[in-house]
C-alpha positions in Angstrom: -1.6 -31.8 -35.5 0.9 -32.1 -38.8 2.2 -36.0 -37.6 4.9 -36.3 -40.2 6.0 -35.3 -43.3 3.0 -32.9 -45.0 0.6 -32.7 -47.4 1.8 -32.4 -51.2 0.5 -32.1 -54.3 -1.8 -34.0 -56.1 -3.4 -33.2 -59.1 -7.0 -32.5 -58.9 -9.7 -32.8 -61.2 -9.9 -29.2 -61.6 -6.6 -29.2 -63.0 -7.5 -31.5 -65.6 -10.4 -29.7 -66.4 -8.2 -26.3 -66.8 -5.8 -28.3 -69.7 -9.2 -27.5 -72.3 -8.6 -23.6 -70.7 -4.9 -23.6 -71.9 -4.0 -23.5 -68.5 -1.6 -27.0 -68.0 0.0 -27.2 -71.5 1.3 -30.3 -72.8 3.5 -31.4 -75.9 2.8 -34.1 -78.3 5.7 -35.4 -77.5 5.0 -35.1 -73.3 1.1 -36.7 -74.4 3.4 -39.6 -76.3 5.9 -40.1 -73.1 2.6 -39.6 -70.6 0.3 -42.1 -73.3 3.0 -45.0 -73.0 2.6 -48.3 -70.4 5.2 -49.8 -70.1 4.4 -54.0 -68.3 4.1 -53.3 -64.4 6.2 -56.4 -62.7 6.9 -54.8 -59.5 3.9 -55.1 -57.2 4.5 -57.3 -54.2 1.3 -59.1 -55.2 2.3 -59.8 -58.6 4.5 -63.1 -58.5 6.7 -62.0 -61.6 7.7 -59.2 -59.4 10.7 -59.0 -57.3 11.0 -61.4 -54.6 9.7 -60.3 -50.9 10.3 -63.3 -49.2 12.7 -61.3 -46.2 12.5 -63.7 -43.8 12.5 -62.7 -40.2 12.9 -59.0 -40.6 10.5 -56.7 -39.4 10.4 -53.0 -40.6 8.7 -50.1 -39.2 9.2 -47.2 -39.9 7.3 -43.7 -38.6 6.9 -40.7 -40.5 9.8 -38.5 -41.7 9.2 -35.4 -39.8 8.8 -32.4 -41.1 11.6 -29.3 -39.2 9.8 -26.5 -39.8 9.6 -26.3 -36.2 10.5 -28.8 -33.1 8.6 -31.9 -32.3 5.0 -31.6 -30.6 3.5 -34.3 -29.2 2.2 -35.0 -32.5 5.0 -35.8 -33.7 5.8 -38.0 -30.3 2.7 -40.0 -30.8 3.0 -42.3 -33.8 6.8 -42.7 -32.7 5.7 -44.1 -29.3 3.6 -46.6 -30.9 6.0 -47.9 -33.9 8.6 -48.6 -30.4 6.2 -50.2 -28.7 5.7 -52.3 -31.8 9.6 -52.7 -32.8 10.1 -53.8 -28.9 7.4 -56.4 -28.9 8.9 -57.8 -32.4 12.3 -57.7 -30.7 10.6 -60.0 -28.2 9.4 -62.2 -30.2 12.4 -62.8 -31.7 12.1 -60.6 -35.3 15.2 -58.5 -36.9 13.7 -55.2 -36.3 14.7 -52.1 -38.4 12.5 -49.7 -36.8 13.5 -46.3 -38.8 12.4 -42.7 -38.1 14.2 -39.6 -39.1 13.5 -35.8 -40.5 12.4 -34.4 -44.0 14.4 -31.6 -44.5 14.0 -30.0 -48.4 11.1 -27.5 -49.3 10.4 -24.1 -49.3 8.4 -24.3 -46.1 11.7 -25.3 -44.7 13.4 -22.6 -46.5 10.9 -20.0 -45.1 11.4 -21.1 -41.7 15.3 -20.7 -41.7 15.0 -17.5 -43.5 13.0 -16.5 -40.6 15.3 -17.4 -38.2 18.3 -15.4 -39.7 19.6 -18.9 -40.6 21.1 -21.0 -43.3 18.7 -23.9 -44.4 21.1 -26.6 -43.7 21.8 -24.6 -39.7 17.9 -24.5 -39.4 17.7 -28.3 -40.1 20.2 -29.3 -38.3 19.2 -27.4 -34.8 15.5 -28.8 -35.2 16.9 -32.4 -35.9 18.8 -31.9 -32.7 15.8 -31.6 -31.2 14.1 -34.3 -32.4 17.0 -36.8 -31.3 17.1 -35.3 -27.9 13.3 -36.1 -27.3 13.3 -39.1 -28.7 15.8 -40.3 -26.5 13.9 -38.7 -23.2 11.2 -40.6 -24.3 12.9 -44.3 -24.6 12.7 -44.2 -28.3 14.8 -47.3 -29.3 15.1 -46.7 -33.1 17.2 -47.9 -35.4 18.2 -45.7 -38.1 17.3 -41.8 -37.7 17.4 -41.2 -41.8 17.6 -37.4 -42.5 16.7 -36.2 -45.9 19.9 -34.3 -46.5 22.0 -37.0 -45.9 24.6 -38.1 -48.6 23.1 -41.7 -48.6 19.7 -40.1 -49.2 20.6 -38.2 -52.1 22.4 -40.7 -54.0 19.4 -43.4 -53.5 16.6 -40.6 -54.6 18.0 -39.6 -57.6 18.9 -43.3 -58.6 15.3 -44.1 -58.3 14.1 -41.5 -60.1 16.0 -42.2 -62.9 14.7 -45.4 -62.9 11.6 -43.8 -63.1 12.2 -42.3 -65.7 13.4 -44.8 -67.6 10.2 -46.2 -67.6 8.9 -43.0 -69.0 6.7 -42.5 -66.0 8.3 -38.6 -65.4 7.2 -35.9 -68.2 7.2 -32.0 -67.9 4.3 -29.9 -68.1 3.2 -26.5 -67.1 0.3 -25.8 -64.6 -0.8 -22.8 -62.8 -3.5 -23.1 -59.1 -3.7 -22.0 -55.7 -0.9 -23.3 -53.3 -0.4 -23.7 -49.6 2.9 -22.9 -48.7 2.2 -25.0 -45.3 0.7 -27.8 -46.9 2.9 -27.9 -49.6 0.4 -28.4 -52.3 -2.1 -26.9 -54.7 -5.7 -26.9 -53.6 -8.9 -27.1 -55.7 -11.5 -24.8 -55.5 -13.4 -27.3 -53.8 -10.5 -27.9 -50.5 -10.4 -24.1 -49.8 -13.1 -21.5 -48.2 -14.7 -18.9 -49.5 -11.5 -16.4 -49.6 -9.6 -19.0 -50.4 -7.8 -20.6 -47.1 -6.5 -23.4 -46.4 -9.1 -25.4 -43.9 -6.2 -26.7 -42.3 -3.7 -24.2 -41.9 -6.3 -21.0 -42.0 -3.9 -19.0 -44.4 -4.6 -17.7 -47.6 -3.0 -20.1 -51.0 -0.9 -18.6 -52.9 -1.8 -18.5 -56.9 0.9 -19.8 -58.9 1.7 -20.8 -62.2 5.0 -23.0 -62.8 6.6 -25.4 -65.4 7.6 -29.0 -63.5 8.0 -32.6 -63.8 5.2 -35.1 -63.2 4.8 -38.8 -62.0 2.2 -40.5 -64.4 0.5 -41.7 -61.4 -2.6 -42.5 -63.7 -0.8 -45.2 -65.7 -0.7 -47.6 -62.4 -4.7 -47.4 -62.1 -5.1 -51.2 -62.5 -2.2 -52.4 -60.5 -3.5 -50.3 -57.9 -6.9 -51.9 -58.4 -5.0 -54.9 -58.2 -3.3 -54.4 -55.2 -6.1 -53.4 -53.1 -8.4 -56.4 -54.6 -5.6 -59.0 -53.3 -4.1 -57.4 -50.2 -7.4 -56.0 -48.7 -5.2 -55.1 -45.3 -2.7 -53.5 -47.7 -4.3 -50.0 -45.5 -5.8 -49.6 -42.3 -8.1 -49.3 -40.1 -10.9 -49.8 -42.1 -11.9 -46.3 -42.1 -8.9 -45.1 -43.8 -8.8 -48.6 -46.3 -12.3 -47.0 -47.6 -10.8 -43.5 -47.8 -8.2 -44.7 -50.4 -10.3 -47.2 -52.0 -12.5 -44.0 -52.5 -9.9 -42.0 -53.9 -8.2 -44.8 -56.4 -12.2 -45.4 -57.9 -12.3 -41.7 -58.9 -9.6 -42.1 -61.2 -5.9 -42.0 -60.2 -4.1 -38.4 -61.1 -0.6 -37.3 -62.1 1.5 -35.1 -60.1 4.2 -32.8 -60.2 7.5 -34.6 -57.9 9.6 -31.4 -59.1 9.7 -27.5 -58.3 11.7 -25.0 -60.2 11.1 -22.2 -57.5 12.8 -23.8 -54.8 16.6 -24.1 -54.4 16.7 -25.9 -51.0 16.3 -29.6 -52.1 17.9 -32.2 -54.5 18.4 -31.2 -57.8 17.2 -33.4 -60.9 20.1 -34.5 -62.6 18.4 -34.5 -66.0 17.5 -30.8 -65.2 19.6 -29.1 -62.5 17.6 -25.6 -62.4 14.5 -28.3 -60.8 14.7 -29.7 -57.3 13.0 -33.1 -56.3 9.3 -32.3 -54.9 9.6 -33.1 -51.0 7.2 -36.2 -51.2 9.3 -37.7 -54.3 12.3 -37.1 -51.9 11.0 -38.2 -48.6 9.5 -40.9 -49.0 12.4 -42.5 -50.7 13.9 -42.3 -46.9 12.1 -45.4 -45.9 14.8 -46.6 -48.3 18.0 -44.8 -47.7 17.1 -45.5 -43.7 18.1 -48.9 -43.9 21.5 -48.3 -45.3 24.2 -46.9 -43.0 25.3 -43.5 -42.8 29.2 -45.0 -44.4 27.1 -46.7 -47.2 26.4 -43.9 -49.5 27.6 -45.5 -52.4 25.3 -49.1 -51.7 22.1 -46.8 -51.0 23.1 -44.9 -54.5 22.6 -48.2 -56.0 19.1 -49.3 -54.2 19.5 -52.6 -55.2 16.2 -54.7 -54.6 18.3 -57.7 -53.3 20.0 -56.0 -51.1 16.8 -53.8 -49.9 15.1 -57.5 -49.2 18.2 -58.6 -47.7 18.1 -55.5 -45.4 14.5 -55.7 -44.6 12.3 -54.1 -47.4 9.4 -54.4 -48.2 8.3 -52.3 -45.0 6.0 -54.4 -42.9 4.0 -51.5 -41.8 4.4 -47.3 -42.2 2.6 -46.0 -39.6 1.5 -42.3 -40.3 -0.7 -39.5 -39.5 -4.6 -39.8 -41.6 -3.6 -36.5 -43.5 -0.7 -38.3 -45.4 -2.5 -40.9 -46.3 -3.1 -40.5 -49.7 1.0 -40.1 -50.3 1.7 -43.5 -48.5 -0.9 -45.4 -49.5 -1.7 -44.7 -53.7 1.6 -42.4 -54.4 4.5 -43.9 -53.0 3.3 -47.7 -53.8 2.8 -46.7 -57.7 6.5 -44.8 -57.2 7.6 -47.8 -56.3 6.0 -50.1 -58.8 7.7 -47.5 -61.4 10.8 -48.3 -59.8 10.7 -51.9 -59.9 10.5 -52.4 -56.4 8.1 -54.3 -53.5 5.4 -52.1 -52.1 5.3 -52.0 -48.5 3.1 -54.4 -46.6 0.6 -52.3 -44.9 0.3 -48.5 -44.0 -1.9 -47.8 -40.7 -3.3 -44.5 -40.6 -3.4 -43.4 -37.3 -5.2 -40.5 -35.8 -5.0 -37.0 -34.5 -4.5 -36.2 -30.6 -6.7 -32.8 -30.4 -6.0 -30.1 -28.0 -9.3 -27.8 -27.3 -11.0 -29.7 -29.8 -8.7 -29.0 -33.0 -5.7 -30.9 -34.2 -2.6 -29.9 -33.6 0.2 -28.6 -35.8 2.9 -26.3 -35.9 1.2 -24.4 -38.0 -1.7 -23.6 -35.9 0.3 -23.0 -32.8 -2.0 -25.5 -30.6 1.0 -27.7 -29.7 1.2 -30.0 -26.8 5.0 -29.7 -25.8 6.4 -33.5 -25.3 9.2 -32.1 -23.2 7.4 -30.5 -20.5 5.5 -33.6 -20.1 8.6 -35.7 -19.9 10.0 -33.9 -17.8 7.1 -33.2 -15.1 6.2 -37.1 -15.3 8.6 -39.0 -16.7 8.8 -41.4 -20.2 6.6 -43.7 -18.7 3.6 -41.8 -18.1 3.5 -40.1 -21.4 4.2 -43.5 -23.4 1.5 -45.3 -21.4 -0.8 -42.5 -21.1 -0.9 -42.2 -24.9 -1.3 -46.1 -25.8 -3.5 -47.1 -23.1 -6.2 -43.8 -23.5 -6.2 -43.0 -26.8 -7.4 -46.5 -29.6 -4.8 -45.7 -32.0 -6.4 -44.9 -35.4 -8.8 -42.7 -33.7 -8.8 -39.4 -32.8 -8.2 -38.9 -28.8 -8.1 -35.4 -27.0 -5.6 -35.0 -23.8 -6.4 -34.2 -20.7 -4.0 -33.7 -18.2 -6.1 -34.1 -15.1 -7.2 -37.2 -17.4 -3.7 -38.1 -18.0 -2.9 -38.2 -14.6 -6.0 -40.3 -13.3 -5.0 -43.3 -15.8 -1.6 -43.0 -14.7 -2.1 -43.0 -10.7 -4.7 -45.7 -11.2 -3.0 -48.0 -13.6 1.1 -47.3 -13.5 0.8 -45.8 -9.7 -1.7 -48.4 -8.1 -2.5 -51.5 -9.3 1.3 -52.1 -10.8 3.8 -50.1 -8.4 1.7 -50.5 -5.1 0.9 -54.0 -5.3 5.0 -54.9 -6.4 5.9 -52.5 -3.2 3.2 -54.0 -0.5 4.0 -57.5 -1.9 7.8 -57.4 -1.7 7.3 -55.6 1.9 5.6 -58.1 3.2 8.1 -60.9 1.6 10.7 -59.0 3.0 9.2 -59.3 6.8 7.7 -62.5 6.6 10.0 -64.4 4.2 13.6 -62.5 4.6 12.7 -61.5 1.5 13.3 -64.5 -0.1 10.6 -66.2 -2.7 9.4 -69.3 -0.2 8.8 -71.6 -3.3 9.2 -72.8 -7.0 6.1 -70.5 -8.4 6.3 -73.3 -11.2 4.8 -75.7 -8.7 1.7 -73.8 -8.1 -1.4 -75.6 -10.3 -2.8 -74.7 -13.4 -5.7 -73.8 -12.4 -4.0 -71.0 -9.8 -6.4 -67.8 -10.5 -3.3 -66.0 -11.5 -1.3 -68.2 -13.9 -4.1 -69.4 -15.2 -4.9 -66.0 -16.0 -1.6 -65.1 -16.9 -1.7 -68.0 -19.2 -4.7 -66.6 -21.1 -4.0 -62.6 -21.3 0.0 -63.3 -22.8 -1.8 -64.4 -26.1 -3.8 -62.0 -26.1 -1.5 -59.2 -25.7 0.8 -60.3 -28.3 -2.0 -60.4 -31.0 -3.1 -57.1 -29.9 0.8 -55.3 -30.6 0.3 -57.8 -33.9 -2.6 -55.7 -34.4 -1.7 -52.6 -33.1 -4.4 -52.3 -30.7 -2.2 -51.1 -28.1 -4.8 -50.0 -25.9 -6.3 -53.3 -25.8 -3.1 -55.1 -25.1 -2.4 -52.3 -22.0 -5.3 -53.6 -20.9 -5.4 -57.3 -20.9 -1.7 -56.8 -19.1 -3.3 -54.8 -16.1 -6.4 -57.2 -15.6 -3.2 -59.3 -14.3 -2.3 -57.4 -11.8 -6.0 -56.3 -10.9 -6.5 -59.5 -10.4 -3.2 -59.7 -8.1 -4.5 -57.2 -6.2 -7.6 -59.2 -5.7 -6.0 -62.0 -4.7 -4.4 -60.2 -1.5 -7.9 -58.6 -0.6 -9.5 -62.2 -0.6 -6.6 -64.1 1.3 -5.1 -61.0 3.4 -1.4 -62.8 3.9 -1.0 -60.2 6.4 -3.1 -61.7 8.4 -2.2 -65.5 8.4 1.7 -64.5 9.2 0.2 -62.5 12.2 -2.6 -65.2 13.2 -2.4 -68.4 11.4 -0.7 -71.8 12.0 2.4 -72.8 9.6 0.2 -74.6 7.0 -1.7 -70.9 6.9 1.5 -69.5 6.9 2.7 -71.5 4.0 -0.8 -70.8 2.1 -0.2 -66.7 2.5 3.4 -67.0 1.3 2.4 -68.8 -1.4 0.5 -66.6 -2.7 2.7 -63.9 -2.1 4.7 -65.7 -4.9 2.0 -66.4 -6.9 1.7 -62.6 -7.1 5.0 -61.7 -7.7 5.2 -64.0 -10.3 2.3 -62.5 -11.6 3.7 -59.1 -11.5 7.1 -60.0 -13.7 4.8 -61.5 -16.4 3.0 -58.2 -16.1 6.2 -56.1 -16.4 7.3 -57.7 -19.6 4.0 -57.8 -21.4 4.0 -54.0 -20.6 7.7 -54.2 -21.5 7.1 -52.3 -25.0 5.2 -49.6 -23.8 6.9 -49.1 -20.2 10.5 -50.2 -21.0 11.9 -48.4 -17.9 8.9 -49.5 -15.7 9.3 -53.0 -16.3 13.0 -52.6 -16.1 13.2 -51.5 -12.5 10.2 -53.9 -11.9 12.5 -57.0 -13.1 15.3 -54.8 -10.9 12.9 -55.1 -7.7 12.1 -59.1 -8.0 15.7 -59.5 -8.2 16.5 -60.4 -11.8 18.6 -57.4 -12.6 19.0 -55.9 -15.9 20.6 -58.8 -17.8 17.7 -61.1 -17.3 15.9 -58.1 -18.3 17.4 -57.4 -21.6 18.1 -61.0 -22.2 14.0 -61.4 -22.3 12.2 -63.6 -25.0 8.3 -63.5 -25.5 7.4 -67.3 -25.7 9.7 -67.7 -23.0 9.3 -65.2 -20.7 5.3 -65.2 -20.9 5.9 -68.5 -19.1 4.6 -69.1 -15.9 7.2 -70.4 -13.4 10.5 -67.9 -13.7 10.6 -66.8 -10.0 12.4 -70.0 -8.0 12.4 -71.2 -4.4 14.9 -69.4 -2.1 15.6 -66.3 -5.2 16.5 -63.3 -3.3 14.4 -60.1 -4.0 15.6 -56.4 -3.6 14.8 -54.2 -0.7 11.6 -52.6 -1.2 11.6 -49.3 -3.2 8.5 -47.7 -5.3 9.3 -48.2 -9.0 6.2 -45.4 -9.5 5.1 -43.4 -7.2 1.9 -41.4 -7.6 1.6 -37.9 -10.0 1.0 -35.1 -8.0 2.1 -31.4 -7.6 1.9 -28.2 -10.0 -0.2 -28.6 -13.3 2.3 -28.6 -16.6 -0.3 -27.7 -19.5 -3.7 -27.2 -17.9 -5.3 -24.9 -15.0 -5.6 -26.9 -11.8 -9.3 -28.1 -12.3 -12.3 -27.1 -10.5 -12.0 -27.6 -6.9 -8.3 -27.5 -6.4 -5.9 -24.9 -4.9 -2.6 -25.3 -7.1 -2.6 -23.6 -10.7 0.5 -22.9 -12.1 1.7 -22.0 -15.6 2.8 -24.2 -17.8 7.1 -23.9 -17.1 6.3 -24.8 -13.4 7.8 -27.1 -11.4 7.4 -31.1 -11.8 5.8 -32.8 -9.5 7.5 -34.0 -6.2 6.8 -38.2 -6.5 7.3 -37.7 -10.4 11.1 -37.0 -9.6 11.3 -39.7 -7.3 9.7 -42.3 -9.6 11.9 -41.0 -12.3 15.2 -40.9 -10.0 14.9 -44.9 -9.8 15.8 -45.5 -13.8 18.8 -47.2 -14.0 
């Protein structure tokens, strides 16, 4: 699975060792411009740096995908999480700039118009097109969608690399290796197979020999040192903080950020017949994407006041493991050389496999997102994806999996106990909540479990563990549902006397109650769930988008004598023709993977306002 952006060069040892072969060639006066240091003040964690103090604002931003090809479900993944995590900062009250977007420049991208009997710029534009239209199928509530061929883009990458080099971090030099085309970099002898293919991609490299510009990445070895020594969440999980402590102890290495082969990307201004490397460009888009689309001029100037004032430093990148190295030892020492913060923390999540192997374009092992979408609807994906799979590990889908979690969690304890609850409210109670759910004790099973699990969940969207926080909201409701097994209302509005009565529509409240709390905690992950949930007890959408965290987590928002909606299912059950998989063993339907959606999918899905 290619997540994002892809994997560029970096300049391995062997490299290095080939300089004594005559094979990189440098000048005295490109050794003098390499040899000289200029004083780093530009670290975050270095208080003669510039200031980071931005106040509320909270940044996120995923990778900048790569269009070689539309989006997979690879490329869905990481953006699903970094909304979840914008919402739930919207919640608690934050200025979010959640920012996604494309990378656009490269040969590979070059290739893959050429391919189509396409311009590059038609090529990019079609794929983006695709990208936008599945990120809003799948609730994607982001910010700024930066595109690397923007005007804004270009006028903010070449102004940092000037500054650059400036600082007589850039130098040109001649090199010669074996390149992958898909991964956009030279390999070592050591990252290939015998016959010299790309473990990733399975294609032969390329040898190539060509005269570019480099970043004198080695110069920033002991800020780096520094930064991991006094920001030791700077990277995570722990896994991948080890990976790139790993990599930074071996010795940090220069590499090229320009290609003289390749016409489809920014050109240097300092040497027009050289384009800006990919990485050197794209990554400057966590930049350009917080600067408006009519603010080309501003972005030209990436001015580090007005990049705090607009929420930089980024509070976390969120990105796919095999990019790691780029985000996490490159782009901070790029940004060191430019005098600006480094972000706050990168999280390097996993790969979703399919048959064991991670997807990618380039592999043709794709999960399609829009079949998916389409059979089950936003929700189901989003929480299938969150709540299964621990993000920063590896998880493998499943579609009779899939649609277990789904029917179990989404289908049965959330939308079944909402719809029996509100059913019997509605024959019982005229549909109207019988008391002030604030006047039910402390100690009520449900709000004081309510009371617990809201904590909880926020620290785990702090923390990214969206799995965990899926889970602490649905031990709610399971615990709703308990609630009715061990009273049975049903009965006491049959059977009982009015003090019974009153008991078992009490806690028909208390359930409800429970529910809504349930619906916004889940909020971020199921934002069109929760809405028609909050639609069903009555509130309506402007309660809904007028929701706070502290606030709403409170116990108490449902009031005596509130009038609910009639009955409807907000999710019905998953069932019908398989999308992506066979029908497993023991059941009759099978059908291919452009078959029909499933019958209570479309009704669940008919419901979003």
């Amino acid at each position: 699975m290619n997540l994002s952006l892809r994997s560029f060069t970096h300049f391995q040892s062997s490299v290095f060792r080939a300089a004594s072969a005559k094979r990189f060639r440098i000048t005295p006066a490109q050794k003098f411009a390499a040899a000289w240091h200029p004083i780093q003040a530009c670290a975050n964690h270095n208080r003669s740096g510039p200031r980071t103090d931005k106040g509320d604002h909270f940044t996120v931003t995923t990778p900048l995908y790569y269009v070689n090809a539309a989006p997979h479900m690879g490329s869905a993944y990481p953006t699903i999480a970094a909304d979840a995590l914008a919402r739930f900062n919207r919640l608690d009250g934050k200025r979010v700039a959640f920012i996604t977007g494309t990378d656009e420049h490269g040969e590979k991208i070059a290739l893959a118009a050429a391919s189509r009997g396409m311009k590059p710029q038609e090529h990019c534009d079609d794929i983006v097109a695709s990208y936008k239209q599945l990120w809003e199928s799948l609730d994607i509530s982001y910010d700024s969608f930066i595109r690397t061929t923007d005007a804004k883009h270009e006028a903010l990458v070449k102004t940092v690399l000037e500054r650059v080099w400036e600082r007589g971090d850039i130098y040109k030099a001649s090199y010669e290796g074996w390149y992958c085309v898909d991964c956009e970099e030279y390999k070592d002898e050591a990252e290939m197979d015998a016959d010299r293919n790309c473990p990733t991609h399975r294609r032969p490299c390329q040898q190539r020999s060509e005269e570019n510009y480099f970043f004198a990445l080695s110069k920033y070895q002991a800020q780096m040192e520094k930064l991991f020594e006094e920001q030791p969440g700077f990277v995570s999980p722990d896994a991948r903080r080890n990976e790139v402590l790993g990599w930074v102890k071996e010795g940090l290495r220069d590499f090229s950020i320009s290609r003289a082969a390749v016409s489809w990307g920014i050109p240097i201004p300092r040497d027009p017949a050289q384009t800006v490397y990919v990485w050197f460009d794209a990554l400057n888009g966590y930049l350009s994407g917080l600067y408006p689309d009519s603010e080309a001029e501003a972005a030209g100037k990436a001015d580090p006041e007005e990049l705090l004032q607009r929420g930089w430093p980024a509070s976390v990148h969120i990105i796919g493991k095999d990019i790691l190295r780029f985000h996490a030892v490159y782009w901070p020492a790029m940004l060191m050389a430019a005098g600006l913060p480094v972000p706050e923390r990168v999280f390097g999540h996993g790969f979703l496999t399919k048959d064991g192997l991670k997807m990618g374009k380039s592999l043709g092992n794709v999960l399609e997102p829009v079949a998916l979408v389409n059979a089950y609807g936003a929700d189901a994906v989003r929480y299938y994806f969150m709540r299964e799979v621990s993000f920063g590990q590896d998880g493998d889908f499943s579609e009779e999996r899939f649609r277990n979690i789904v029917n179990a969690n989404l289908a049965n304890d959330i939308g079944n106990l909402l719809n029996r609850t509100l059913n019997l409210l509605k024959k019982n109670c005229d549909g109207k909540i019988p008391i002030d759910t604030s006047t039910l004790p402390e100690d009520h099973p449900l709000r004081a479990l309510a009371a617990e699990r809201a904590p909880m969940v926020a620290s785990a969207y702090n923390k990214m563990r969206f799995h965990d926080a899926c889970e602490a909201a649905l031990s709610v409701s399971g615990r709703g549902n308990q609630l009715l097994e061990e009273t049975a209302p049903w009965t006491a509005f049959k059977k009982g006397d009015d003090a019974a009565k009153a008991e078992a529509a009490a806690v028909l409240a208390s359930v409800l109650e429970a529910v809504r709390i349930v619906a916004l905690m889940l909020s971020p992950v199921t934002p069109a769930l929760s809405r028609r949930i909050y639609q069903q007890l009555g509130l309506g959408d402007h309660a809904f988008d007028a929701l706070q965290w502290q606030v709403g987590t409170q116990w108490g928002d449902l009031k005596a004598g509130h009038q609910t909606a009639a009955p409807e299912p907000v999710f019905t059950r998953l069932e019908g023709d398989w999308v992506t998989d066979s029908a497993p063993v023991g059941e009759t339907s099978a059908a291919p993977a452009a078959a029909k959606r499933p019958k209570a999918a479309v009704k669940a899905k008919a419901k979003v306002a």
